[in-house]
PDB file of the backbone (N, CA, C, O) and the ligand in Angstrom, with CONECT records:
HET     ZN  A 101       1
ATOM      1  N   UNK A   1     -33.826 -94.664 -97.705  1.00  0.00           N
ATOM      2  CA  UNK A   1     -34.462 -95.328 -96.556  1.00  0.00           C
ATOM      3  C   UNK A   1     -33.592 -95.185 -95.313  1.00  0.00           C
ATOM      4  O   UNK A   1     -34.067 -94.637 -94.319  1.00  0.00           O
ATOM      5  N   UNK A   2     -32.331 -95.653 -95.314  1.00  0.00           N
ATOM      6  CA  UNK A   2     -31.327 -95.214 -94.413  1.00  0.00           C
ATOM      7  C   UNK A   2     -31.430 -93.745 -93.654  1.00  0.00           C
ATOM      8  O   UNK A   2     -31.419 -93.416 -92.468  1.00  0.00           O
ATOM      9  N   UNK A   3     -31.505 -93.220 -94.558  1.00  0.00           N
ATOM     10  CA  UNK A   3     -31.240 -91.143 -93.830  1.00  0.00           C
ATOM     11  C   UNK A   3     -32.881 -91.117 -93.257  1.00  0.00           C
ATOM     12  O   UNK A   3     -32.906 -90.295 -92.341  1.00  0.00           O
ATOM     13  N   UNK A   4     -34.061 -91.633 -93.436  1.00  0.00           N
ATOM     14  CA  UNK A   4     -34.868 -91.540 -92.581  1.00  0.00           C
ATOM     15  C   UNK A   4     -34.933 -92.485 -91.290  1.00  0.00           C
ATOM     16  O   UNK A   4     -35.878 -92.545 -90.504  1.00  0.00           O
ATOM     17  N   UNK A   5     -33.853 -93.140 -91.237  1.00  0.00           N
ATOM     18  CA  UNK A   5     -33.642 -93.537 -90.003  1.00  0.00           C
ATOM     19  C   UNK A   5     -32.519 -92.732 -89.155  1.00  0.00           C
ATOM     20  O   UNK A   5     -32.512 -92.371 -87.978  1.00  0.00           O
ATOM     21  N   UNK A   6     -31.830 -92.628 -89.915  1.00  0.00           N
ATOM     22  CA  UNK A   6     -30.279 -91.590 -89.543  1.00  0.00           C
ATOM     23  C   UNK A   6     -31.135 -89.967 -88.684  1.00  0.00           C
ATOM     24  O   UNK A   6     -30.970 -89.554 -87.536  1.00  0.00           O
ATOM     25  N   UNK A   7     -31.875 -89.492 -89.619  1.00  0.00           N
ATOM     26  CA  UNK A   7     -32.593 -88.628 -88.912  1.00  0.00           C
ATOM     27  C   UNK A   7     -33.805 -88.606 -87.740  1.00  0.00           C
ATOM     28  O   UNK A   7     -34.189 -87.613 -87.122  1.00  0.00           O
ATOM     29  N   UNK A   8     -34.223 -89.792 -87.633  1.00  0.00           N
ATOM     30  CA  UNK A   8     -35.051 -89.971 -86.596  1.00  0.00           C
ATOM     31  C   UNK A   8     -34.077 -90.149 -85.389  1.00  0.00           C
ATOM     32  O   UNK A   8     -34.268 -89.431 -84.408  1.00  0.00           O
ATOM     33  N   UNK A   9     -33.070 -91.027 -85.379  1.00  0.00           N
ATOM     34  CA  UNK A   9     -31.890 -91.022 -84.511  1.00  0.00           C
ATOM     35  C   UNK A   9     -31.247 -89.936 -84.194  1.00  0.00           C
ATOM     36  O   UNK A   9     -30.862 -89.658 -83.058  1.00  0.00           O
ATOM     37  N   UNK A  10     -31.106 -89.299 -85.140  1.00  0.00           N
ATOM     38  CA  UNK A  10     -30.778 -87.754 -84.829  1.00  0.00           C
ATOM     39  C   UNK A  10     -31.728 -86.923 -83.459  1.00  0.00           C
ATOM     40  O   UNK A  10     -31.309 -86.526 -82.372  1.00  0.00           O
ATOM     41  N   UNK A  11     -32.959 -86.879 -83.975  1.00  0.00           N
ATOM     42  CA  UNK A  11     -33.769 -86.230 -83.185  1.00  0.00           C
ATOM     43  C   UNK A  11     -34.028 -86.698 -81.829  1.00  0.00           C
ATOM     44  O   UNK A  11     -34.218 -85.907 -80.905  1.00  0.00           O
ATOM     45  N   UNK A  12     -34.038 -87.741 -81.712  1.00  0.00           N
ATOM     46  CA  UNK A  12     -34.283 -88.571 -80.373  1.00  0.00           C
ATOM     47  C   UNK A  12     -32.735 -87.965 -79.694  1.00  0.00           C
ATOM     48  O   UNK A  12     -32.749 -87.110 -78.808  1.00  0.00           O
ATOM     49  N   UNK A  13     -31.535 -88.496 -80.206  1.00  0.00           N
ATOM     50  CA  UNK A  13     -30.418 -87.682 -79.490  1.00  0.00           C
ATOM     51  C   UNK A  13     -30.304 -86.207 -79.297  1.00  0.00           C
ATOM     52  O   UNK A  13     -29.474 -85.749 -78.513  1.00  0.00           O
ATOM     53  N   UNK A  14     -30.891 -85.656 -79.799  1.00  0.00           N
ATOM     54  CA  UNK A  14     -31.155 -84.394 -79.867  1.00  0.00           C
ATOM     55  C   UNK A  14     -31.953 -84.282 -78.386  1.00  0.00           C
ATOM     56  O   UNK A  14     -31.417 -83.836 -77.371  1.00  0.00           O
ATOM     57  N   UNK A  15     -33.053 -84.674 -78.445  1.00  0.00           N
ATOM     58  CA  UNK A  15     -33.631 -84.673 -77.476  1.00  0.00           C
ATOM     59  C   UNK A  15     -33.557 -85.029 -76.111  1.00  0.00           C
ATOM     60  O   UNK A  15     -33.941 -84.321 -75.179  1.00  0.00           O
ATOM     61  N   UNK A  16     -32.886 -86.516 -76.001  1.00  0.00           N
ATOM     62  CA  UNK A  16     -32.408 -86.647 -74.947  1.00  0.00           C
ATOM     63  C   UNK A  16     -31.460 -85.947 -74.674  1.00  0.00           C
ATOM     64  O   UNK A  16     -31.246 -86.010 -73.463  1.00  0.00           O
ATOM     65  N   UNK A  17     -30.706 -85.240 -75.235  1.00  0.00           N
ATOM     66  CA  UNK A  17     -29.219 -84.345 -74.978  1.00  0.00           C
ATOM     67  C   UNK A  17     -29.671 -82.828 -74.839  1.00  0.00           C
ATOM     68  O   UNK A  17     -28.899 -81.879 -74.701  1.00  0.00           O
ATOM     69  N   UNK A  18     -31.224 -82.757 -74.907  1.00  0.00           N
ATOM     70  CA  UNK A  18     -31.481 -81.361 -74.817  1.00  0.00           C
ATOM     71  C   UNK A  18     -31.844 -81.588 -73.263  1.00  0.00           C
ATOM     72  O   UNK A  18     -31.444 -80.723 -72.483  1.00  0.00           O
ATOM     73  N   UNK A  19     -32.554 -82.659 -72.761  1.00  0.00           N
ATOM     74  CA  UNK A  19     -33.438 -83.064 -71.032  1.00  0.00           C
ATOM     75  C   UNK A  19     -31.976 -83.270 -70.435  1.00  0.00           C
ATOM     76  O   UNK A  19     -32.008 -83.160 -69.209  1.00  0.00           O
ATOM     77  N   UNK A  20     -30.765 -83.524 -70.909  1.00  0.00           N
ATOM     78  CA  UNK A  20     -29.840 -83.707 -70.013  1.00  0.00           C
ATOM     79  C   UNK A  20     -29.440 -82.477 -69.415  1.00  0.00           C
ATOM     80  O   UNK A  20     -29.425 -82.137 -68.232  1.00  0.00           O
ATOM     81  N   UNK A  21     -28.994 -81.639 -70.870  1.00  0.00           N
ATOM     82  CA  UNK A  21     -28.170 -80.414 -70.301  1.00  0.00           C
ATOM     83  C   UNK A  21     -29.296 -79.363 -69.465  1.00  0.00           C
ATOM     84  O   UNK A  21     -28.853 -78.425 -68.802  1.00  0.00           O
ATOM     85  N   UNK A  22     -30.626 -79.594 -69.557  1.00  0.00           N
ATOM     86  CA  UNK A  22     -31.176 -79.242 -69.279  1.00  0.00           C
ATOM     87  C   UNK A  22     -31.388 -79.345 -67.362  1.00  0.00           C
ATOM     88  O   UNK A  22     -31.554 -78.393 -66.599  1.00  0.00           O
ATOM     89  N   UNK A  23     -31.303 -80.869 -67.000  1.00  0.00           N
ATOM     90  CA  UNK A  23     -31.242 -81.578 -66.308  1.00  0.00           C
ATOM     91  C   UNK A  23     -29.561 -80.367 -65.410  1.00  0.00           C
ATOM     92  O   UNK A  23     -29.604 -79.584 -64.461  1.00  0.00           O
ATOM     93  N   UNK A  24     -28.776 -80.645 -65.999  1.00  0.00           N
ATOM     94  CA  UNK A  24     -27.445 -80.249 -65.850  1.00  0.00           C
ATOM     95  C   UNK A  24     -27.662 -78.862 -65.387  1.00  0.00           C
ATOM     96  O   UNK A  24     -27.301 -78.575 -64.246  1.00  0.00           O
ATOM     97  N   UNK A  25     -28.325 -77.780 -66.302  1.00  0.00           N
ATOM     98  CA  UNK A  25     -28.467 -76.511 -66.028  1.00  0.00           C
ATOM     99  C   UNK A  25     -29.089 -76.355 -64.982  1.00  0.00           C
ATOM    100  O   UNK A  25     -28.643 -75.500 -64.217  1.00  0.00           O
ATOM    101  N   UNK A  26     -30.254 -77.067 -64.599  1.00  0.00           N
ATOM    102  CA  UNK A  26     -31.030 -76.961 -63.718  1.00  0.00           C
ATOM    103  C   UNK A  26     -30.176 -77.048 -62.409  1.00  0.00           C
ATOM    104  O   UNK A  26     -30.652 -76.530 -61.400  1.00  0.00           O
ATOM    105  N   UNK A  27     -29.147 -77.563 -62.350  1.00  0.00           N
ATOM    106  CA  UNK A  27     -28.748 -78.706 -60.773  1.00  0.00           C
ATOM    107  C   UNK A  27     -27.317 -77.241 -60.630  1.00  0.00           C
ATOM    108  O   UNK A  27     -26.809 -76.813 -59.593  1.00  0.00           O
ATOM    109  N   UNK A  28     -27.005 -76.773 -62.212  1.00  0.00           N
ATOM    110  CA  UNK A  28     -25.944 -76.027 -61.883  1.00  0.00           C
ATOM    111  C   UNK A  28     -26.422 -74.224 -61.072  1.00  0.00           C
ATOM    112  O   UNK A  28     -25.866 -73.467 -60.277  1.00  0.00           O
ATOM    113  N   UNK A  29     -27.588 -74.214 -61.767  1.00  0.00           N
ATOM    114  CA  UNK A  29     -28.338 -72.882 -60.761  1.00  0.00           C
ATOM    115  C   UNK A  29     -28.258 -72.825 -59.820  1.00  0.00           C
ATOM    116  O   UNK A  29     -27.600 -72.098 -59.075  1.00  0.00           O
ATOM    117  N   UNK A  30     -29.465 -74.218 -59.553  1.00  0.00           N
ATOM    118  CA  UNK A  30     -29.446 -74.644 -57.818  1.00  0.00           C
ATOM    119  C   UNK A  30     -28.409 -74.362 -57.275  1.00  0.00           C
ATOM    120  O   UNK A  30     -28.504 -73.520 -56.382  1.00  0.00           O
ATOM    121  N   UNK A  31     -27.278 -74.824 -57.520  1.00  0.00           N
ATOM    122  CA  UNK A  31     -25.986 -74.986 -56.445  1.00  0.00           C
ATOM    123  C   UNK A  31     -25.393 -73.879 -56.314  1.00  0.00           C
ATOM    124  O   UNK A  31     -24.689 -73.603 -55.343  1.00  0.00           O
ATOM    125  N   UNK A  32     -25.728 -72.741 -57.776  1.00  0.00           N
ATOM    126  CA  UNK A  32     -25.013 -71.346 -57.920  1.00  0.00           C
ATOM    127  C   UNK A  32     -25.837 -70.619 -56.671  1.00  0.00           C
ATOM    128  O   UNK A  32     -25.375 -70.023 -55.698  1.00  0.00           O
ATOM    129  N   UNK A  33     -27.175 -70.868 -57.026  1.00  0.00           N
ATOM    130  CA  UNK A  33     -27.859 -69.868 -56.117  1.00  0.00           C
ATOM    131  C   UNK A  33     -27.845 -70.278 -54.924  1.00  0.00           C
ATOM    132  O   UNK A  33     -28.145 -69.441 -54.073  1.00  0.00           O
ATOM    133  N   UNK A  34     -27.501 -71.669 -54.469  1.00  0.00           N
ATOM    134  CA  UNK A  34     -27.507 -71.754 -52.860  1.00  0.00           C
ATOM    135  C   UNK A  34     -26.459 -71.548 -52.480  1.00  0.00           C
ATOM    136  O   UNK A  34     -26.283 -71.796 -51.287  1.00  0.00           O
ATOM    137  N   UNK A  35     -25.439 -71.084 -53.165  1.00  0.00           N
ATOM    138  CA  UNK A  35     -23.660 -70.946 -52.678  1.00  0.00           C
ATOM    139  C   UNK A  35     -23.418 -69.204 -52.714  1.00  0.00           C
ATOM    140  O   UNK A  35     -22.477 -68.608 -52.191  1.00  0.00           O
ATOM    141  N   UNK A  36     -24.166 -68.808 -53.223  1.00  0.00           N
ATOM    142  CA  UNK A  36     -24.386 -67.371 -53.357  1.00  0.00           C
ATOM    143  C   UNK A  36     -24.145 -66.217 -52.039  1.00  0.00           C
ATOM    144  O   UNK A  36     -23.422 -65.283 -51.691  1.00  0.00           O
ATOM    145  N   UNK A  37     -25.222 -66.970 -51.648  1.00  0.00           N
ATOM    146  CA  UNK A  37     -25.708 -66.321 -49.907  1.00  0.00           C
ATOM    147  C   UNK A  37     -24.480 -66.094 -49.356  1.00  0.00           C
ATOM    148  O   UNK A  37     -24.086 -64.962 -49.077  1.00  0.00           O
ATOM    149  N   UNK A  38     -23.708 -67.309 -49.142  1.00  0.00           N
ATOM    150  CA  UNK A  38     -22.281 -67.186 -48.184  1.00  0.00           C
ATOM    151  C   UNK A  38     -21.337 -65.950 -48.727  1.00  0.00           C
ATOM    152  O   UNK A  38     -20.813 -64.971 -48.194  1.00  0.00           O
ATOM    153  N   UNK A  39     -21.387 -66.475 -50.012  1.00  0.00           N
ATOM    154  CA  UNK A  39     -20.026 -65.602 -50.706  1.00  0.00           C
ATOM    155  C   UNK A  39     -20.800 -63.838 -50.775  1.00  0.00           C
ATOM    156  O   UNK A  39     -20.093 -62.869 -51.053  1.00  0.00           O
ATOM    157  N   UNK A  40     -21.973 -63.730 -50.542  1.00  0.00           N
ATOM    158  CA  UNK A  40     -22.110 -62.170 -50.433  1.00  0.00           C
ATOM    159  C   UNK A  40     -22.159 -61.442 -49.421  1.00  0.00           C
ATOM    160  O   UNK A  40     -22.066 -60.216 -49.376  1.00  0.00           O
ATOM    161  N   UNK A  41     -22.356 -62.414 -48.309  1.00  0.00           N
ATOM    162  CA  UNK A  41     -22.225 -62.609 -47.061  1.00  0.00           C
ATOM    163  C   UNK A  41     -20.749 -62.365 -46.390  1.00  0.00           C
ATOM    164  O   UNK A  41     -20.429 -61.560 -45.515  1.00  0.00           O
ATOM    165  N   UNK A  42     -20.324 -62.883 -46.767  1.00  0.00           N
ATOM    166  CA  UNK A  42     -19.070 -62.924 -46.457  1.00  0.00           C
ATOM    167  C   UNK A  42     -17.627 -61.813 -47.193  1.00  0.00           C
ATOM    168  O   UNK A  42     -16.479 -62.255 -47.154  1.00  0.00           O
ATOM    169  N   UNK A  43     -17.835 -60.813 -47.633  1.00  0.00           N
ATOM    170  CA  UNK A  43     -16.910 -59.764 -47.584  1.00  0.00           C
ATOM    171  C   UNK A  43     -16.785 -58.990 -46.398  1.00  0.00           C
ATOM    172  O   UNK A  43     -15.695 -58.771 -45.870  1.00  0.00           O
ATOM    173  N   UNK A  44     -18.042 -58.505 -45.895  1.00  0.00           N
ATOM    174  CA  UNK A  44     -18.331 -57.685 -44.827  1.00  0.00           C
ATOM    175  C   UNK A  44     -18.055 -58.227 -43.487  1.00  0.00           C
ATOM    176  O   UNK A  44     -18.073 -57.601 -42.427  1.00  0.00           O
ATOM    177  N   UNK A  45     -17.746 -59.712 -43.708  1.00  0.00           N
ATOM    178  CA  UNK A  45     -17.565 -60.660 -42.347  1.00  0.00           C
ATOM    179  C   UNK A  45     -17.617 -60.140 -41.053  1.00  0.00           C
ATOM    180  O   UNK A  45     -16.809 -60.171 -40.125  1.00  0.00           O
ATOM    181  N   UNK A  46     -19.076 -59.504 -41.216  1.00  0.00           N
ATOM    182  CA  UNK A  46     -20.210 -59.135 -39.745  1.00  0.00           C
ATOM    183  C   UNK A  46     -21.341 -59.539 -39.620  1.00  0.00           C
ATOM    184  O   UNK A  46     -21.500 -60.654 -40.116  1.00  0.00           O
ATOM    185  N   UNK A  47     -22.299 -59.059 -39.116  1.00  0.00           N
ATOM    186  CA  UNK A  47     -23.376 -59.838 -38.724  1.00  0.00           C
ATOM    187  C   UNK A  47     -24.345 -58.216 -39.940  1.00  0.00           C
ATOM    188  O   UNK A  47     -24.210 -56.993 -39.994  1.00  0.00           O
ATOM    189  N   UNK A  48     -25.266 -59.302 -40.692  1.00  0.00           N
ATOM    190  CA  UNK A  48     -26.199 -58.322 -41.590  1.00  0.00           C
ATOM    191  C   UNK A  48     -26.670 -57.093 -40.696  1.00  0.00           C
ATOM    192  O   UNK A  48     -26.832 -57.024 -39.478  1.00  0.00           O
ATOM    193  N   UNK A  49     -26.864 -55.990 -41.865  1.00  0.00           N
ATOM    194  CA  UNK A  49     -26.938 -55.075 -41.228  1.00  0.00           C
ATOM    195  C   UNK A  49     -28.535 -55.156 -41.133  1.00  0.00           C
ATOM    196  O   UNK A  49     -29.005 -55.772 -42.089  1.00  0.00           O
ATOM    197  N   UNK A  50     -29.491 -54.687 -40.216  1.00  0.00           N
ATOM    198  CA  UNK A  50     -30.816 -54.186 -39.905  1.00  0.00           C
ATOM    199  C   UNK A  50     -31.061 -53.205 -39.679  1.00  0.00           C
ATOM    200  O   UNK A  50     -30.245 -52.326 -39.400  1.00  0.00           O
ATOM    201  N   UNK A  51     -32.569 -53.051 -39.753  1.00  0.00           N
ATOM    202  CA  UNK A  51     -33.083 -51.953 -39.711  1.00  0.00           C
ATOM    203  C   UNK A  51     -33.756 -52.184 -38.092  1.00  0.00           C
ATOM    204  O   UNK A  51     -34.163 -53.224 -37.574  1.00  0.00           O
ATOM    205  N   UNK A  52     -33.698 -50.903 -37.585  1.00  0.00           N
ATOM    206  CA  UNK A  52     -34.187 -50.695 -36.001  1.00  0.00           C
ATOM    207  C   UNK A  52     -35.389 -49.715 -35.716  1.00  0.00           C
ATOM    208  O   UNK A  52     -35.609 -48.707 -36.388  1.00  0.00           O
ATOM    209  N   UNK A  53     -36.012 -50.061 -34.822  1.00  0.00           N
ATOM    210  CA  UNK A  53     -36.851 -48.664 -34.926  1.00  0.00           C
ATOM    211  C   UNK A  53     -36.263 -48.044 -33.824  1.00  0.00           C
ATOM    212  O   UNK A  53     -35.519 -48.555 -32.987  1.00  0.00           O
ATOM    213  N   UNK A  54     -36.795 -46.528 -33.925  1.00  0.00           N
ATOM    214  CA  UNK A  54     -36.285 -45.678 -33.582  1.00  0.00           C
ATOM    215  C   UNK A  54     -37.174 -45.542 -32.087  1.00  0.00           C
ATOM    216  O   UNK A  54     -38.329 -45.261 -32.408  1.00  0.00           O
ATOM    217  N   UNK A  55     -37.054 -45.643 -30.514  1.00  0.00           N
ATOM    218  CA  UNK A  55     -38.468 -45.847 -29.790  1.00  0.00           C
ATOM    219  C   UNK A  55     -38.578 -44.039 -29.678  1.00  0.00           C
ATOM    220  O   UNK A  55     -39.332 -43.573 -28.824  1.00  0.00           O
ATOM    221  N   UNK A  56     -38.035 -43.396 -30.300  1.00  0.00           N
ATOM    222  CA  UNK A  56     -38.323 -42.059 -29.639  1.00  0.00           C
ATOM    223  C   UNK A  56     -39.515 -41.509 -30.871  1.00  0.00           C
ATOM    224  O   UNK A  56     -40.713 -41.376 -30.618  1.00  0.00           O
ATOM    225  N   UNK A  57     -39.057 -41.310 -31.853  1.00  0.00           N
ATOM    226  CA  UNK A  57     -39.527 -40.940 -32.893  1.00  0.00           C
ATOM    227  C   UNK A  57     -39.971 -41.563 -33.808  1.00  0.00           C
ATOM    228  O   UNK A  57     -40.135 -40.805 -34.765  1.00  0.00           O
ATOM    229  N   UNK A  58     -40.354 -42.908 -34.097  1.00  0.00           N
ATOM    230  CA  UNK A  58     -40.660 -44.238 -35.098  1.00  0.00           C
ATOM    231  C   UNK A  58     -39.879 -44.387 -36.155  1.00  0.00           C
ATOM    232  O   UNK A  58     -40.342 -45.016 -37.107  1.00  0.00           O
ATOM    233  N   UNK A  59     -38.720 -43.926 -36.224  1.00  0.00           N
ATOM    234  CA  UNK A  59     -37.563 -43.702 -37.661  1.00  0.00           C
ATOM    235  C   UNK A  59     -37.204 -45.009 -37.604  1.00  0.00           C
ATOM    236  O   UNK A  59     -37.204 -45.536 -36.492  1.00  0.00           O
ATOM    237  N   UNK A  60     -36.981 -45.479 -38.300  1.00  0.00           N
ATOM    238  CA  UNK A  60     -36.290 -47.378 -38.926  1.00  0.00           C
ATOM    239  C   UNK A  60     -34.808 -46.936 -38.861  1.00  0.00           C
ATOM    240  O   UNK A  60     -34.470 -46.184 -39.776  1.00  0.00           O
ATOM    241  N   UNK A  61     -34.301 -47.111 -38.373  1.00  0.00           N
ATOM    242  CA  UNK A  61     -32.937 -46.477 -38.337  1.00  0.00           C
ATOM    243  C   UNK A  61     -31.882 -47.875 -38.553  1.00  0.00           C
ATOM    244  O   UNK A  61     -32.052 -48.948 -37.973  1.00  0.00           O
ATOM    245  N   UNK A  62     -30.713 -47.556 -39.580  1.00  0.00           N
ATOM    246  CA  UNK A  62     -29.711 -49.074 -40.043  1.00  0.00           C
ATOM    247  C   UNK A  62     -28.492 -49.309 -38.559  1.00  0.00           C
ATOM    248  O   UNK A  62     -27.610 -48.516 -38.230  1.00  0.00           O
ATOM    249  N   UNK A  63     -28.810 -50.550 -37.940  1.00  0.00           N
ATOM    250  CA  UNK A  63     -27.420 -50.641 -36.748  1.00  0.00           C
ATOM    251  C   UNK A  63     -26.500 -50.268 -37.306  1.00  0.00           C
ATOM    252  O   UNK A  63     -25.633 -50.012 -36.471  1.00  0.00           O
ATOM    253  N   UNK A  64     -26.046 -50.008 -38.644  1.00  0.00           N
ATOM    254  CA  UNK A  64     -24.815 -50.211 -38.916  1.00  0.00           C
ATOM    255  C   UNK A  64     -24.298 -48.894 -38.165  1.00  0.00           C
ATOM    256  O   UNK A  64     -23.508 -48.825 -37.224  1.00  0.00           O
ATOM    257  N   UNK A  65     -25.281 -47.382 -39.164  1.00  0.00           N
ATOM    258  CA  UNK A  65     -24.851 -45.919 -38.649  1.00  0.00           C
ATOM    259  C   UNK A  65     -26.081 -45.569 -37.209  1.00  0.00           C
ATOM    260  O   UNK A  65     -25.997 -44.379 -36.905  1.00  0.00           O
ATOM    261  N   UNK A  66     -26.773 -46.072 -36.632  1.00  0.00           N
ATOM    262  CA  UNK A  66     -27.457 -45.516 -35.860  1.00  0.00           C
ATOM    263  C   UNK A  66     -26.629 -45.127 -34.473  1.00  0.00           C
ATOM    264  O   UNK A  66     -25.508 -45.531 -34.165  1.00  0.00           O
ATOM    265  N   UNK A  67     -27.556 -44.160 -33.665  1.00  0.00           N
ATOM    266  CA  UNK A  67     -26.717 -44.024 -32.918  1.00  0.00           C
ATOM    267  C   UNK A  67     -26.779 -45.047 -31.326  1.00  0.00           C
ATOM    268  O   UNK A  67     -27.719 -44.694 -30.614  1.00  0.00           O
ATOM    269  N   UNK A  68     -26.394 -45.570 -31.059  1.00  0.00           N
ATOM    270  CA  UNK A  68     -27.007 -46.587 -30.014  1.00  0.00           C
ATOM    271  C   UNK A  68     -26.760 -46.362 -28.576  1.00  0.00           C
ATOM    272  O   UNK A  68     -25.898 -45.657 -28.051  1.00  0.00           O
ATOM    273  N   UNK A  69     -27.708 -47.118 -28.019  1.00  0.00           N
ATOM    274  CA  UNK A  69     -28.117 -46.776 -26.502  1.00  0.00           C
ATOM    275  C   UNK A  69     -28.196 -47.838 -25.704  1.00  0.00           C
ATOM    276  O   UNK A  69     -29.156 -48.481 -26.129  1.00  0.00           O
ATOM    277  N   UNK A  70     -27.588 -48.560 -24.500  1.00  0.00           N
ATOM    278  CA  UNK A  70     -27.772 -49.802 -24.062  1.00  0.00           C
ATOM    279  C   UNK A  70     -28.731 -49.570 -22.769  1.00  0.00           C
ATOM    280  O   UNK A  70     -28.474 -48.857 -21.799  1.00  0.00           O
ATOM    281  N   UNK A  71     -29.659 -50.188 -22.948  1.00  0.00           N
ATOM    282  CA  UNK A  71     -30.637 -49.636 -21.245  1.00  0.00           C
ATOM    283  C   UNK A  71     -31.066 -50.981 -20.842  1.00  0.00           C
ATOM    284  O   UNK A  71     -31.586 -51.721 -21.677  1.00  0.00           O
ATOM    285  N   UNK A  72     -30.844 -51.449 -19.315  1.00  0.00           N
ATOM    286  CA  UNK A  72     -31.598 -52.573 -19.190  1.00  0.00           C
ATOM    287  C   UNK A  72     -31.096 -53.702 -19.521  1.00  0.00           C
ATOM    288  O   UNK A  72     -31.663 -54.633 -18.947  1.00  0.00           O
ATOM    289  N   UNK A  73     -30.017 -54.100 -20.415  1.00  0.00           N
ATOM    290  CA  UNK A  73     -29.446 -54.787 -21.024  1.00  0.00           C
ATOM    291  C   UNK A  73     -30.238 -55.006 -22.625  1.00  0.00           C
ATOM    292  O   UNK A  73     -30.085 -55.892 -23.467  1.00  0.00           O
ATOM    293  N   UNK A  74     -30.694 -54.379 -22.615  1.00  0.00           N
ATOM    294  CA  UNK A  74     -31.118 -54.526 -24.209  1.00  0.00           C
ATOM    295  C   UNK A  74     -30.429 -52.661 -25.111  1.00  0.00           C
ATOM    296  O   UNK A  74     -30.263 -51.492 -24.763  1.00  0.00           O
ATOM    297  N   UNK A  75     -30.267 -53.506 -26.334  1.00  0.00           N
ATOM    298  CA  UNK A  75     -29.650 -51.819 -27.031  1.00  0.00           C
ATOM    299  C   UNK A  75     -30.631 -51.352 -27.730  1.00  0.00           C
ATOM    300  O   UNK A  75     -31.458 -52.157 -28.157  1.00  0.00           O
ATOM    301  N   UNK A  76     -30.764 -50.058 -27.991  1.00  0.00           N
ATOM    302  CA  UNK A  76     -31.567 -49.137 -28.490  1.00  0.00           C
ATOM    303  C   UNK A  76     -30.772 -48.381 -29.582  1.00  0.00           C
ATOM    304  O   UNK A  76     -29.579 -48.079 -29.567  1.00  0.00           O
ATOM    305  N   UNK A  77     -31.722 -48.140 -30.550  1.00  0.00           N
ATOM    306  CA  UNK A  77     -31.359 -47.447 -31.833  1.00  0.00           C
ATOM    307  C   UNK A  77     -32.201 -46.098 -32.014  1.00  0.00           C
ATOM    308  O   UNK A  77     -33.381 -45.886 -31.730  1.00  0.00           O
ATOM    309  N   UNK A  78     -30.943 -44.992 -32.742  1.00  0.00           N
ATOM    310  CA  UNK A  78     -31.738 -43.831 -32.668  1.00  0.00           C
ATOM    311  C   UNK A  78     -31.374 -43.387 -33.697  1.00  0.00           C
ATOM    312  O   UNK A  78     -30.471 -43.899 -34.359  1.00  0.00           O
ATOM    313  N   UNK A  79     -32.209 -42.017 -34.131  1.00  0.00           N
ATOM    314  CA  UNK A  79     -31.663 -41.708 -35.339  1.00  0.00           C
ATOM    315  C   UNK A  79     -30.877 -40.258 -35.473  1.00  0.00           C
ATOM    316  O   UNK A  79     -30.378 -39.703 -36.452  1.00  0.00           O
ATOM    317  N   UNK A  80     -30.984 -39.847 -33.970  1.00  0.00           N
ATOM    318  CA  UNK A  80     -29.982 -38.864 -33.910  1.00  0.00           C
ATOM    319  C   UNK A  80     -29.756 -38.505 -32.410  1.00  0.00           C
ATOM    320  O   UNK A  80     -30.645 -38.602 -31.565  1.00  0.00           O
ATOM    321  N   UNK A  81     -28.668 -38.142 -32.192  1.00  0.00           N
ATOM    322  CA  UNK A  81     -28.347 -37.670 -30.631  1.00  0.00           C
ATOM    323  C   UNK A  81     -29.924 -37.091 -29.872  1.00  0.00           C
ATOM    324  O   UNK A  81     -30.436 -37.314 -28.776  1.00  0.00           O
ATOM    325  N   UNK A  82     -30.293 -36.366 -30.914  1.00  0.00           N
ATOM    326  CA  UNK A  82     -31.340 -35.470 -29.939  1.00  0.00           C
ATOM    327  C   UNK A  82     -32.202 -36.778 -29.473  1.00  0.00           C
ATOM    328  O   UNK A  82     -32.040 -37.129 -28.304  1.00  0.00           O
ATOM    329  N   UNK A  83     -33.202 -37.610 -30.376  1.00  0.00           N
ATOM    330  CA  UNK A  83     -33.471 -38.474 -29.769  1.00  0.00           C
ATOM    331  C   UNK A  83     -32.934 -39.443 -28.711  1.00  0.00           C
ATOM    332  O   UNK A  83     -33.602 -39.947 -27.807  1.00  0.00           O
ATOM    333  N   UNK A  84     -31.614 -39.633 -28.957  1.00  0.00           N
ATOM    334  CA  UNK A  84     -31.482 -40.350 -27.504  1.00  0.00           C
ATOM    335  C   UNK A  84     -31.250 -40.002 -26.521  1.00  0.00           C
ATOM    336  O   UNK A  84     -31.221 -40.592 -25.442  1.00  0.00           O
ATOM    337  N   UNK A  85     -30.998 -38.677 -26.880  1.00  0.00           N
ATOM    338  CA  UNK A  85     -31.421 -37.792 -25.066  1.00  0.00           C
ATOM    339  C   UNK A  85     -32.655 -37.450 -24.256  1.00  0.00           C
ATOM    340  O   UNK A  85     -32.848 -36.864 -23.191  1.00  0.00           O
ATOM    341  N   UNK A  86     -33.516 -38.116 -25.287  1.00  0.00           N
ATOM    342  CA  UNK A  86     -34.987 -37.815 -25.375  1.00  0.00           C
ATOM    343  C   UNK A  86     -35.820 -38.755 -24.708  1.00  0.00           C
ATOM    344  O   UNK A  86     -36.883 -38.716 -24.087  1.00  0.00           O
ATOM    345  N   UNK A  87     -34.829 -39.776 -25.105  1.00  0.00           N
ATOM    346  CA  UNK A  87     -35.307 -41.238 -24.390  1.00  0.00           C
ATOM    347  C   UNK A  87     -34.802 -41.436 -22.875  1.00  0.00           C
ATOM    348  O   UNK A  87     -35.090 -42.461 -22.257  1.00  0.00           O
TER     349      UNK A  87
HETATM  350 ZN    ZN A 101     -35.395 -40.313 -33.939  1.00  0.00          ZN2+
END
């Protein structure tokens, strides 16, 4: 009579100790994945790289390697000399 109580006690702790760590795992993601951003962010400690369009030729060209052009006070991205002589 005892061990069918011993085991019902069992299971209930079981259970609540499964919604905890569960509880636990859940909160430890969250915090992994919102702490993430910075730390991948942060080797390159610059500003993300983008994609530009190109106004000569429509090429998406990356600021990082494009070749750039300041007109007007705004900068321009190209995807090769010839285009920005073009412009
Ligand atoms: Zn181009």
């Amino acid at each position: 009579m005892r061990l069918i109580l011993y085991v019902i006690v069992g299971v209930v702790i079981l259970t609540l100790l499964r919604s905890v760590l569960e509880a636990v795992g859940k909160a430890f993601s969250g915090a992994s994945s919102s702490g993430s951003p910075p730390a991948a962010g942060a080797p390159r400690g610059q500003a993300p790289q983008s994609l530009k369009k190109d106004p000569v030729c429509g090429t998406f060209v990356s600021t990082a390697t494009a070749i750039q052009k300041t007109k007007g006070g705004e900068t321009y991205y190209f995807c090769s000399a010839e285009c920005r002589d073009k412009f």
